[in-house]
Backbone as a ProteinNet text record, in pm:
[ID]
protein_1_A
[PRIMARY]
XXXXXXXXXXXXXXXXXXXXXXXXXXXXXXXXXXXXXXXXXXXXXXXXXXXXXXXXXXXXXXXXXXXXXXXXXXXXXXXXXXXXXXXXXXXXXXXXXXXXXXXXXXXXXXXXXXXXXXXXXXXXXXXXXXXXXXXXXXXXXXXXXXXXXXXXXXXXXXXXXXXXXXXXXXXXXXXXXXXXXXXXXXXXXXXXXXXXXXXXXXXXXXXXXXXXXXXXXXXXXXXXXXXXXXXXXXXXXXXXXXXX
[TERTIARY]
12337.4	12324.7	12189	12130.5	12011.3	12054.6	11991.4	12046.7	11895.8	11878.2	11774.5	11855	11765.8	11818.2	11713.9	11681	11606.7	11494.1	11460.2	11287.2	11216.7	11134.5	11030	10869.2	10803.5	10678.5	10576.4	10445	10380.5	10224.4	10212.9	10065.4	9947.3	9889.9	9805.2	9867.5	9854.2	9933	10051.4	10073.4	10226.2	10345.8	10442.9	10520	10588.4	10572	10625.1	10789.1	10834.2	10974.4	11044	11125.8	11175.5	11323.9	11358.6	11491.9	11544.1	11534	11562.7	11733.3	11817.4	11929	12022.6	11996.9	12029.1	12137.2	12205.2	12257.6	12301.4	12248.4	12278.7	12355.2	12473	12583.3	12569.7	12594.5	12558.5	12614.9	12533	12606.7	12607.7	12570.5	12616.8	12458.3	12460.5	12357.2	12319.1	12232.3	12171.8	12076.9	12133.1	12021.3	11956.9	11824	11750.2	11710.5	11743.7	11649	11612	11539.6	11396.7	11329.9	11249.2	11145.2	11030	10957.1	10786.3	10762.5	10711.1	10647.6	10758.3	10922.9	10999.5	11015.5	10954.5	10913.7	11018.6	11029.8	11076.3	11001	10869.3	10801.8	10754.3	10748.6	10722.5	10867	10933.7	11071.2	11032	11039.9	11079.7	10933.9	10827.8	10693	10744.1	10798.9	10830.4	10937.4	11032.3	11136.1	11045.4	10940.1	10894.1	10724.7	10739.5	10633.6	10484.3	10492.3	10346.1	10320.8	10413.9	10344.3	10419.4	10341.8	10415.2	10472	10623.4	10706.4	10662	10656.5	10635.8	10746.5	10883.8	11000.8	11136.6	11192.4	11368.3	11319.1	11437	11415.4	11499.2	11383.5	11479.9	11570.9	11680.8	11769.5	11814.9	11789.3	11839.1	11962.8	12066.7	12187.8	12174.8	12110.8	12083.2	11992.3	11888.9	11750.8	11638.6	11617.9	11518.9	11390.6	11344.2	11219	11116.7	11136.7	11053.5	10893	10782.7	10693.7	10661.7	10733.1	10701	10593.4	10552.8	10433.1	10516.1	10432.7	10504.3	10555.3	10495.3	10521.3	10651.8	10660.7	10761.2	10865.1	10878.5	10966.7	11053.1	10952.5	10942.4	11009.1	10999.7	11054.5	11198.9	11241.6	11352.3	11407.8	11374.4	11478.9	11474.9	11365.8	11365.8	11254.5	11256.7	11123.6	11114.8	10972.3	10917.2	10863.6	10929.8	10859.2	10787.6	10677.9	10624.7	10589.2	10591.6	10535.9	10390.7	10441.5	10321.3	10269.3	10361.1	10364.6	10292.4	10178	10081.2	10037.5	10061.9	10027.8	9893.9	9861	9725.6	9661.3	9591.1	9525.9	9432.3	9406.2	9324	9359	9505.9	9571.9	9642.9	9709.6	9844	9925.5	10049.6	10202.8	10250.4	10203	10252.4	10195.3	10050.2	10001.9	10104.6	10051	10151.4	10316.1	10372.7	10458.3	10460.5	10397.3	10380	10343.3	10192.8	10219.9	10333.6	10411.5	10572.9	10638.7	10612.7	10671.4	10564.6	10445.9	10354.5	10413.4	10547.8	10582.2	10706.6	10694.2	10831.5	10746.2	10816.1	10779.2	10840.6	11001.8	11081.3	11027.7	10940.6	10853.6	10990	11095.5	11168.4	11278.9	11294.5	11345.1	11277.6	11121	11010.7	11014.5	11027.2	11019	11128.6	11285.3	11397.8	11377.6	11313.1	11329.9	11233.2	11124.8	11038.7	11111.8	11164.7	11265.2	11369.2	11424.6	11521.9	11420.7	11317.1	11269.3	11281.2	11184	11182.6	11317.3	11399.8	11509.2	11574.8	11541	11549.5	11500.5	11344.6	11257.8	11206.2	11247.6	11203.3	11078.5	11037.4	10880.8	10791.5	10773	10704	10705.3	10808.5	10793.9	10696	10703.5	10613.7	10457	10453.7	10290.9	10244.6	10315	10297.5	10159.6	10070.2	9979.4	9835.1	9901.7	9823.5	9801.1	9714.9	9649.3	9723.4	9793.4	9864.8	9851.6	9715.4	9640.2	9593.3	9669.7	9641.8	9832.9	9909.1	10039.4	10051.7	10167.8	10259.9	10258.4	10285.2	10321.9	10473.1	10584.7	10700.5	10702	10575.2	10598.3	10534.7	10468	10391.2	10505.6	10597.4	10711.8	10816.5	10809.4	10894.6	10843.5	10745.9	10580.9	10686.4	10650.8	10649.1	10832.4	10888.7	11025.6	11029.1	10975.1	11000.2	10937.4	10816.6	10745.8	10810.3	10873	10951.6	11064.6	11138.8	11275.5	11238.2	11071.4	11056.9	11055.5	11062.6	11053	11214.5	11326.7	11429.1	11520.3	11466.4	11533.4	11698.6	11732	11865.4	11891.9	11749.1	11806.6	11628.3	11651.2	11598.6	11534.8	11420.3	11361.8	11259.8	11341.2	11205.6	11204	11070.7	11030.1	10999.6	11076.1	11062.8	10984.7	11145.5	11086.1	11086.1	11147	11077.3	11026.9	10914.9	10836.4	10741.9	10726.1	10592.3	10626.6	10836.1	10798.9	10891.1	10880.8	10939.5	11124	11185	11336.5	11414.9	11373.3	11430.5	11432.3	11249.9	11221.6	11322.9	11327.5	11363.8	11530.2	11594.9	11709.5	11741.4	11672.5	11610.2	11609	11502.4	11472.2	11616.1	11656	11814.5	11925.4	11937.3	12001.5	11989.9	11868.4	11771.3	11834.9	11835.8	11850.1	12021.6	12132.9	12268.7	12268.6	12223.4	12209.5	12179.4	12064	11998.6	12118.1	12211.3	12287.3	12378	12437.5	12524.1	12539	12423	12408.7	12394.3	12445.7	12459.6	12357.6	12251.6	12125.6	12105.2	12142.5	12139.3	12004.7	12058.5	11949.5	11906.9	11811.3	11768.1	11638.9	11731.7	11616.8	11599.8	11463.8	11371.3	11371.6	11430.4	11394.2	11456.9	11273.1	11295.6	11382.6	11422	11568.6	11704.7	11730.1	11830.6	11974.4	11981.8	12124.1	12116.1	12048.2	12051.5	12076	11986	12024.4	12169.1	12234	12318	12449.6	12391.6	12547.3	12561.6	12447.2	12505.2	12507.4	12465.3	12484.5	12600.8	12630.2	12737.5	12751.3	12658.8	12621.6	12439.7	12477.8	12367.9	12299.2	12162.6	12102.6	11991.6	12013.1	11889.8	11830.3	11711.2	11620.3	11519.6	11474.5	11404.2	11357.6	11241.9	11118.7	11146.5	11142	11106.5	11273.9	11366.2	11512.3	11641.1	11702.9	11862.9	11955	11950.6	12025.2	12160.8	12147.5	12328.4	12330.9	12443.1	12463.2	12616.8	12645.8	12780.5	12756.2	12928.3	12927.1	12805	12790	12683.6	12789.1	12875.6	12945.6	12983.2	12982.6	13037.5	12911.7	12840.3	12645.9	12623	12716.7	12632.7	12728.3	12858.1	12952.4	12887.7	12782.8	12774.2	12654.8	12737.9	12609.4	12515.5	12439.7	12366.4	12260.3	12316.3	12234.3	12218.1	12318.5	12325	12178	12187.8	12085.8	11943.5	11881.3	11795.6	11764	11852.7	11773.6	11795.7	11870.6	11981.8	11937.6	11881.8	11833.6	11908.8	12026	12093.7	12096.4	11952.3	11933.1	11767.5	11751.9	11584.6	11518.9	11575.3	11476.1	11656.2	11561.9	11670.8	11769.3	11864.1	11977	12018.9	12035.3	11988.7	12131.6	12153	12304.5	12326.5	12432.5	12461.1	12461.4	12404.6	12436	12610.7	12616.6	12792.1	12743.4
10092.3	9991.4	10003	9881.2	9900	9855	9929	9925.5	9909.5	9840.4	9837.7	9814.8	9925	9955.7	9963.2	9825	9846.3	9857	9750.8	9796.6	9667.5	9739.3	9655.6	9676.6	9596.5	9586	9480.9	9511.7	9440.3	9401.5	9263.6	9234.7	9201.2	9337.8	9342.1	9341.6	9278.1	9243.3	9173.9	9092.9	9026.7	9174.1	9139.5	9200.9	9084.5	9097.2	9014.6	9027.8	9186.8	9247.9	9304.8	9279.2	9313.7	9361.3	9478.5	9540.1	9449.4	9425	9411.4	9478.8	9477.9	9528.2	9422.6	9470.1	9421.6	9476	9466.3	9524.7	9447.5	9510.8	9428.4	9526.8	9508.6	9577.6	9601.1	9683.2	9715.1	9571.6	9505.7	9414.4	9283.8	9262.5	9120.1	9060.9	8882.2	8893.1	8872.6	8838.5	8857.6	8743.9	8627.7	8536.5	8575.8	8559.4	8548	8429.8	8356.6	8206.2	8218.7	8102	8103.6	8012.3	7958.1	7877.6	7943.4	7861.1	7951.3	7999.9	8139.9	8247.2	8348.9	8277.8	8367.8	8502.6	8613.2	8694	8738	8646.2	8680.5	8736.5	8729.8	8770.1	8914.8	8891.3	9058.5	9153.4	9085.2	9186	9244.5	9163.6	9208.4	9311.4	9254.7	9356.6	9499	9528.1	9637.7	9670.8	9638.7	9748.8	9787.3	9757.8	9806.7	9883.9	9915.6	9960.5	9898.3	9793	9694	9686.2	9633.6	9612.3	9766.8	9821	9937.7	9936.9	9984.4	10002.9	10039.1	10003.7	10025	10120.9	10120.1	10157.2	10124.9	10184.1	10194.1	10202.7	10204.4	10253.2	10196.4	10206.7	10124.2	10226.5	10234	10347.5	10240.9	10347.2	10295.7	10433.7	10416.2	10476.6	10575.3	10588.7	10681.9	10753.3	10746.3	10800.5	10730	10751	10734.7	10670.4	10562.4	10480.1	10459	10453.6	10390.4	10523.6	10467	10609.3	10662.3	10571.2	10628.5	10520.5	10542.4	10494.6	10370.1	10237.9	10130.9	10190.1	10201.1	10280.9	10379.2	10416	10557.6	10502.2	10376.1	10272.6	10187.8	10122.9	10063	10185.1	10306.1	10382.5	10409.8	10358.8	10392.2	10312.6	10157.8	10078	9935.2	9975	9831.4	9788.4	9657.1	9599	9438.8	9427	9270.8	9158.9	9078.1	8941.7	8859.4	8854.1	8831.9	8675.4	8629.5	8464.3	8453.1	8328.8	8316.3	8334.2	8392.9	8470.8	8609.1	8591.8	8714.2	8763.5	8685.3	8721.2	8751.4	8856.6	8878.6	8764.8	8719	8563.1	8582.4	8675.7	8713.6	8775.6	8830.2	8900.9	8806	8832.7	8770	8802.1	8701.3	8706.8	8865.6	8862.9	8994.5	9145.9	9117.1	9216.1	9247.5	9097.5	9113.9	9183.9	9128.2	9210.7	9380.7	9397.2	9568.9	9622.2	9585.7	9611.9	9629.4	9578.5	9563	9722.1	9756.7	9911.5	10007	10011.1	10101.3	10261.2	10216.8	10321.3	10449.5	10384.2	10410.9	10458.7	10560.1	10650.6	10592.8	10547.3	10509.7	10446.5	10438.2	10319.9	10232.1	10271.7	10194.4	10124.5	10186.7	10093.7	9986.1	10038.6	9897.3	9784.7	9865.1	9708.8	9663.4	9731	9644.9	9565.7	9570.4	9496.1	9388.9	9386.8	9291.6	9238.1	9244.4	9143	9071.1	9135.9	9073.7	8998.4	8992.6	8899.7	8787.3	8802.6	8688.6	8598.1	8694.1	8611.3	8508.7	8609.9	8554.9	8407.3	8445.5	8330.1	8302.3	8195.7	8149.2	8077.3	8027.2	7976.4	8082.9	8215.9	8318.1	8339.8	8385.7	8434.1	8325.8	8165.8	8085.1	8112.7	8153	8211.7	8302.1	8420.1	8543.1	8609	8524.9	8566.6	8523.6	8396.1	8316	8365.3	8350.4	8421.1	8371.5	8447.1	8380.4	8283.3	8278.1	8200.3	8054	8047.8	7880	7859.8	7968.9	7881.1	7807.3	7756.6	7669.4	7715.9	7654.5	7715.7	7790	7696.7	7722.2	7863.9	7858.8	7948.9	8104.4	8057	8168	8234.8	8193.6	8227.4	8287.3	8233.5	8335.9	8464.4	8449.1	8569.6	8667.1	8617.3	8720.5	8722.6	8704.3	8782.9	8864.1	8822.7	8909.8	9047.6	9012.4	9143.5	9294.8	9202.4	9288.5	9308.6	9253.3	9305.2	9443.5	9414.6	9478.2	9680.8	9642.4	9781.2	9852.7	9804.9	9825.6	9804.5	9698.9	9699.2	9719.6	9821.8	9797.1	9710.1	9643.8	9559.3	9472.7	9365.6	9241.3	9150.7	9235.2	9122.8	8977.4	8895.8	8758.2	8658.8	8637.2	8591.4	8445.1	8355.7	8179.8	8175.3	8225.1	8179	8042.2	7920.9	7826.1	7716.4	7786	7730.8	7664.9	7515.3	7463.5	7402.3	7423.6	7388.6	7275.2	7221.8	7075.7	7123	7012	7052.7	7095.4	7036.5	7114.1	7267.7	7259.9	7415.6	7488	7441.7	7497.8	7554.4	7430.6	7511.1	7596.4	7603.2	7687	7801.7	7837.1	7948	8022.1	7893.1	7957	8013.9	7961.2	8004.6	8140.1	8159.4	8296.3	8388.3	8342.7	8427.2	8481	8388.2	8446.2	8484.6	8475.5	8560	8723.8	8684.6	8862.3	8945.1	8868.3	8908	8950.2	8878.1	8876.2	8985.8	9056.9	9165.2	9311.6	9282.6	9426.4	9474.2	9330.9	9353.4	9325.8	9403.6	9321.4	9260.1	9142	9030.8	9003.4	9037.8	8968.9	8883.3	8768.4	8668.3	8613.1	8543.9	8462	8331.1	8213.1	8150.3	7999.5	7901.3	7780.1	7666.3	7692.5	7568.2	7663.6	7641.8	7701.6	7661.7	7541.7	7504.9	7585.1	7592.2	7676.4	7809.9	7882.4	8010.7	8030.2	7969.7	8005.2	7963.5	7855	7832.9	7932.4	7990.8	8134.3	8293.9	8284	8416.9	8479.4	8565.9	8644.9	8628.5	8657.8	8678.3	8666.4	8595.9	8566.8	8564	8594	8606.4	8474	8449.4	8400	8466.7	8435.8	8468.9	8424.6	8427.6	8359.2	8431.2	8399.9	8506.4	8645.9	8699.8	8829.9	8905.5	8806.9	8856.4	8819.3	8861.5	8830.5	8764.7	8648	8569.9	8511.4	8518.6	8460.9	8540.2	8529.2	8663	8610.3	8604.1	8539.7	8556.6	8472.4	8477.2	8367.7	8352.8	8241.3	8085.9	8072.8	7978.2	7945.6	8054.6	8030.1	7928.4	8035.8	7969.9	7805.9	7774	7641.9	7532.4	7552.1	7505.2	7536.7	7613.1	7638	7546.1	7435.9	7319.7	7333.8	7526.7	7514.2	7536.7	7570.9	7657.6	7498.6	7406.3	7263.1	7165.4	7145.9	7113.2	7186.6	7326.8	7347.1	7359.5	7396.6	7404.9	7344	7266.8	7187.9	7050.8	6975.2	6854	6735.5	6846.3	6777.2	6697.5	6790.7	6764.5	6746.2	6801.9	6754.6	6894	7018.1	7171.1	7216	7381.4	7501.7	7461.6	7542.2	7590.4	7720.7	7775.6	7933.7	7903.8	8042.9	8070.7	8200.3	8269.6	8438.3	8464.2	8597.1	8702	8743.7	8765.8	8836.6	8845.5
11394.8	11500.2	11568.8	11596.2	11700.5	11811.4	11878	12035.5	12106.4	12228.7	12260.9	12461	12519.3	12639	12757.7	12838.8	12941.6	12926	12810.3	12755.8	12829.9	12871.1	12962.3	12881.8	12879	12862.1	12914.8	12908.9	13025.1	12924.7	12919.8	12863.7	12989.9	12998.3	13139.4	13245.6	13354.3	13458.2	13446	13319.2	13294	13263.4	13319.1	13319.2	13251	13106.6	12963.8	12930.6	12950.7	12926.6	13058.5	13065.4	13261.1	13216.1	13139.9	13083.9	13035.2	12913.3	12798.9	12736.1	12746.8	12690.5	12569.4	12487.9	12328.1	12205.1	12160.8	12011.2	11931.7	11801.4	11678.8	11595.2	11620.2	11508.3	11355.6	11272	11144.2	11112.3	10994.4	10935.4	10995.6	11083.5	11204.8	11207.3	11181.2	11237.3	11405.2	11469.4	11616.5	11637.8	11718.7	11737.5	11882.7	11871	12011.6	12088.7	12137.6	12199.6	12328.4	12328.2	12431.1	12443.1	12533.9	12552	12544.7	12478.2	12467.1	12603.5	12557	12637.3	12720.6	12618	12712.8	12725.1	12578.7	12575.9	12458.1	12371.2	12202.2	12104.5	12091.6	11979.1	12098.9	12180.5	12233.6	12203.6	12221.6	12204.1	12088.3	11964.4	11829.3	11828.6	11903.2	11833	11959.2	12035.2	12105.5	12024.6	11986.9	11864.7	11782.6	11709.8	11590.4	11588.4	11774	11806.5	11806.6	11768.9	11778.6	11915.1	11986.7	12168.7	12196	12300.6	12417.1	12480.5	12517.5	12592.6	12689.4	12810	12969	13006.5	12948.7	13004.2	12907.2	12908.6	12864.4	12704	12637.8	12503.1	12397.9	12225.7	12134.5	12054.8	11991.8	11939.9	11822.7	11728.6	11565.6	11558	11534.3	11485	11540.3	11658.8	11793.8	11804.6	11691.3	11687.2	11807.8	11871.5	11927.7	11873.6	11870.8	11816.8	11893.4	12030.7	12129.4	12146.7	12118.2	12055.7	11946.7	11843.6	11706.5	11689.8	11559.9	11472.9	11438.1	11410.5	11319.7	11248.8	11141.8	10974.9	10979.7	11071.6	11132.3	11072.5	11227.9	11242.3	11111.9	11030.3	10892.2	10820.5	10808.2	10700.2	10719.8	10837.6	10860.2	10888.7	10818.7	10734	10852.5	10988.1	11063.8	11037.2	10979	10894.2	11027.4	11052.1	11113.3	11048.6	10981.6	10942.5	11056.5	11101.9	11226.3	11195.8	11315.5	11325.6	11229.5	11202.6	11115.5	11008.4	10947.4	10815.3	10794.3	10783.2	10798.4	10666	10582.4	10414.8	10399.1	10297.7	10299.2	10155.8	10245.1	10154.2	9994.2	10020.9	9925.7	9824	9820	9749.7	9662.1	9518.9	9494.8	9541.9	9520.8	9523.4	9476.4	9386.7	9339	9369.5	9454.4	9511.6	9655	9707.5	9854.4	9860.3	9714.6	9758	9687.8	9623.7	9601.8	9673.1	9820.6	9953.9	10019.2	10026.3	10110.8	10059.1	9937	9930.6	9944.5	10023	10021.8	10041.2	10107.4	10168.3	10120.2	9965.6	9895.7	9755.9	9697.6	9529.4	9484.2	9469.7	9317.2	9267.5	9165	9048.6	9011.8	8964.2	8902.8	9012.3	9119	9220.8	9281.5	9290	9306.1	9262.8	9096.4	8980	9004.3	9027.1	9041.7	9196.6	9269.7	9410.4	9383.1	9274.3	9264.9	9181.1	9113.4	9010.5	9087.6	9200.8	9301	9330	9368.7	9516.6	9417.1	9278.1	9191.7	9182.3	9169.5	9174.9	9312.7	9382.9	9509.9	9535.8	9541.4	9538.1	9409.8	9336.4	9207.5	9215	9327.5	9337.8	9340.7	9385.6	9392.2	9222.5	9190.9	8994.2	8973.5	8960	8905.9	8954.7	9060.9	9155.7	9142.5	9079.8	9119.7	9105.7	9009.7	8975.4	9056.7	9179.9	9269.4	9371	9436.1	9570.1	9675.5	9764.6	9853.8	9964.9	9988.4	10058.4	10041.1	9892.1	9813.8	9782.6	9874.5	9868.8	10019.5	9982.2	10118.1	10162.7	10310.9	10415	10365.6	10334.1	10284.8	10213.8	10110.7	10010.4	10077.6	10199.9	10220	10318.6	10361.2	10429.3	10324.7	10241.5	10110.7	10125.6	10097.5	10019.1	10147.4	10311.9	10393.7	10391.3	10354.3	10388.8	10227.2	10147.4	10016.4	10065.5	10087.5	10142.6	10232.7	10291.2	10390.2	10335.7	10265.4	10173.6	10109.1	10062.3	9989.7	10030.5	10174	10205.8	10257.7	10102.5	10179.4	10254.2	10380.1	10526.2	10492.2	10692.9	10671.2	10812.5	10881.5	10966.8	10965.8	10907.2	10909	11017.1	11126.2	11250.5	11167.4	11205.9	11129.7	11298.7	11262.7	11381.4	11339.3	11422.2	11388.7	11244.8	11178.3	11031.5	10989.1	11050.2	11028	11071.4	11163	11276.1	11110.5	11161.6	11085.5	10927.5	10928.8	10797.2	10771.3	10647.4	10630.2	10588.8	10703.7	10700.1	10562.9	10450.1	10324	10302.6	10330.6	10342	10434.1	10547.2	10694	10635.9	10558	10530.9	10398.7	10337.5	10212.9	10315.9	10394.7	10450	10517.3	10582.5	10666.8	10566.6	10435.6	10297.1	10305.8	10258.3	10228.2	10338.1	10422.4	10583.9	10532.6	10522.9	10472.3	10328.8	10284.1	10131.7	10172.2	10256.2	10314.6	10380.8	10458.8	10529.5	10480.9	10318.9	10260.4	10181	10171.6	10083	10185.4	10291.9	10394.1	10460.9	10475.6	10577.9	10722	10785.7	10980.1	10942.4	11036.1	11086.4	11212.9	11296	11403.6	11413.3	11478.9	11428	11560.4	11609.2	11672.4	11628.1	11695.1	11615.4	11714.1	11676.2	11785.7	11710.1	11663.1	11642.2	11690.3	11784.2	11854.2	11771.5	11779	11694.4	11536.8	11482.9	11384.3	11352.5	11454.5	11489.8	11538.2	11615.3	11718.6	11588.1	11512.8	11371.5	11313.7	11245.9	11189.9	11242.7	11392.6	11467.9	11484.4	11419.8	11496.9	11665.5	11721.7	11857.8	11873.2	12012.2	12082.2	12216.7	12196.5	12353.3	12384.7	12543.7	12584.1	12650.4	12628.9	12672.4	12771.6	12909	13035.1	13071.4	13110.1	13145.5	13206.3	13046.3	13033	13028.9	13076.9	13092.8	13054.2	12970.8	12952.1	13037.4	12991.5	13117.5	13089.8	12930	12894.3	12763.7	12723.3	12586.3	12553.3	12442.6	12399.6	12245.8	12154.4	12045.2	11997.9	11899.1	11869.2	11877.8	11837.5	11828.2	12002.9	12071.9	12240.4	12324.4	12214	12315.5	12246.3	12139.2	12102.6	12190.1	12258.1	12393.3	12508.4	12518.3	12643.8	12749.1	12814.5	12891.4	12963.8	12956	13037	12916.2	12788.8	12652.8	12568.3	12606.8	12516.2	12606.2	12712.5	12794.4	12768.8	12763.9	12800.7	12645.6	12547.3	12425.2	12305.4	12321	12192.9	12233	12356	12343.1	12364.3	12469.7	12545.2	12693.9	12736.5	12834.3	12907.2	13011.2	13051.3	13147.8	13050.2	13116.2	13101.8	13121.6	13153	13249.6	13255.5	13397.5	13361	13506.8	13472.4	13458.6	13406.3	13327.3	13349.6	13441.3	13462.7	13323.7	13295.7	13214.8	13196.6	13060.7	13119.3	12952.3
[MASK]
++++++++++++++++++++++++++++++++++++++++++++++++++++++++++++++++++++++++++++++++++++++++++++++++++++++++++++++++++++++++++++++++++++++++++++++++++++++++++++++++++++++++++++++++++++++++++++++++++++++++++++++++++++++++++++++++++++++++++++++++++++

């Protein structure tokens, strides 16, 4: 389980994270929502040690994370698909993802996870030999969740994986997302189509500057008229909503 308890972090004078309290159960996935700048892509980069914890702490199956190295982090099975993809452009498909196990010896468990991804994503096998920087957007969003499969994960952060892409893609990508899940990978995901997230969440949080303000099943939060109004496009802005 990741547990994340009272984590605060601060970009300069923003006080970005204001206790933070989170869990994503083995197995379950975890939606996050938010309005830009509510402090979602800082969350996920403070579990995995990219931004600095100011305060409180992240716990993987009660290990202590908060202070380790990315890489630390990554070896011990919590992997970040970050906004934006982040593919290295210059590389192939098939470089990028042999990067994704930098961090792993089994040669022959490698080749079997690169044969999964192929399978996974059947547009990557057709590329593999293409520089990732002359794929899709779509495809370059494959590239980055293969990448990160590739190191293992046993809990899955993707950050608005499909910010930017055309709705076929968008539900292609959400597929991908329960397939990952389906095979015994926690998922926590970021992500600005709220109705989407919140259909296949186990459970879910909002998120308002910098703080946890409602938390429910995912199916409770897509009934709920203050979560249908401010992010589902029911209505015209937020309404704050107690925590419980």
């Amino acid at each position: 389980m990741l547990k994340v308890e009272g984590l605060s972090a601060h970009y300069g004078g923003i006080h970005a994270l204001q206790g933070i309290d989170l869990e994503v159960p083995d197995g379950a996935i975890v939606s996050l929502i938010g309005a830009n700048g509510a402090g979602k892509s800082t969350t996920l980069k403070a579990i995995v040690g990219l931004v600095k914890a100011s305060g409180g702490q992240v716990l993987w199956n009660g290990e202590r994370l908060t202070g380790l190295q990315t890489k630390d982090i990554v070896s011990r099975g919590v992997c970040l698909v970050p906004e934006g993809r982040r593919v290295f452009p210059n590389l192939t498909v098939d470089e990028n993802l042999t990067l994704g196990a930098y961090s792993r010896n089994d040669r022959e468990g490698i080749a079997a996870y690169r044969r999964r991804m192929f399978d996974l994503f059947p547009r990557l096998a057709d590329r593999k030999h293409q520089k990732a920087g002359t794929l899709s957007g779509g495809e370059q969003q494959m590239l980055a969740v293969g990448r990160a499969l590739m190191t293992r994960p046993k809990i899955l952060m993707m950050d608005e994986p499909s910010l930017g892409l055309a709705p076929i893609i968008v539900k292609m990508i959400f597929d991908i997302v329960k397939a990952i899940h389906a095979e015994g990978v926690s998922v926590l995901l970021v992500e600005q189509n709220a109705k989407a997230a919140l259909e296949i969440a186990d459970y879910a949080y909002v998120l308002e500057t910098g703080r946890i303000t409602l938390h429910g099943p995912g199916k409770q939060l897509l009934d709920d008229d203050g979560v249908r109004k401010a992010y589902l496009g029911d209505g015209h802005g937020p309404t704050a909503s107690p925590a419980r």
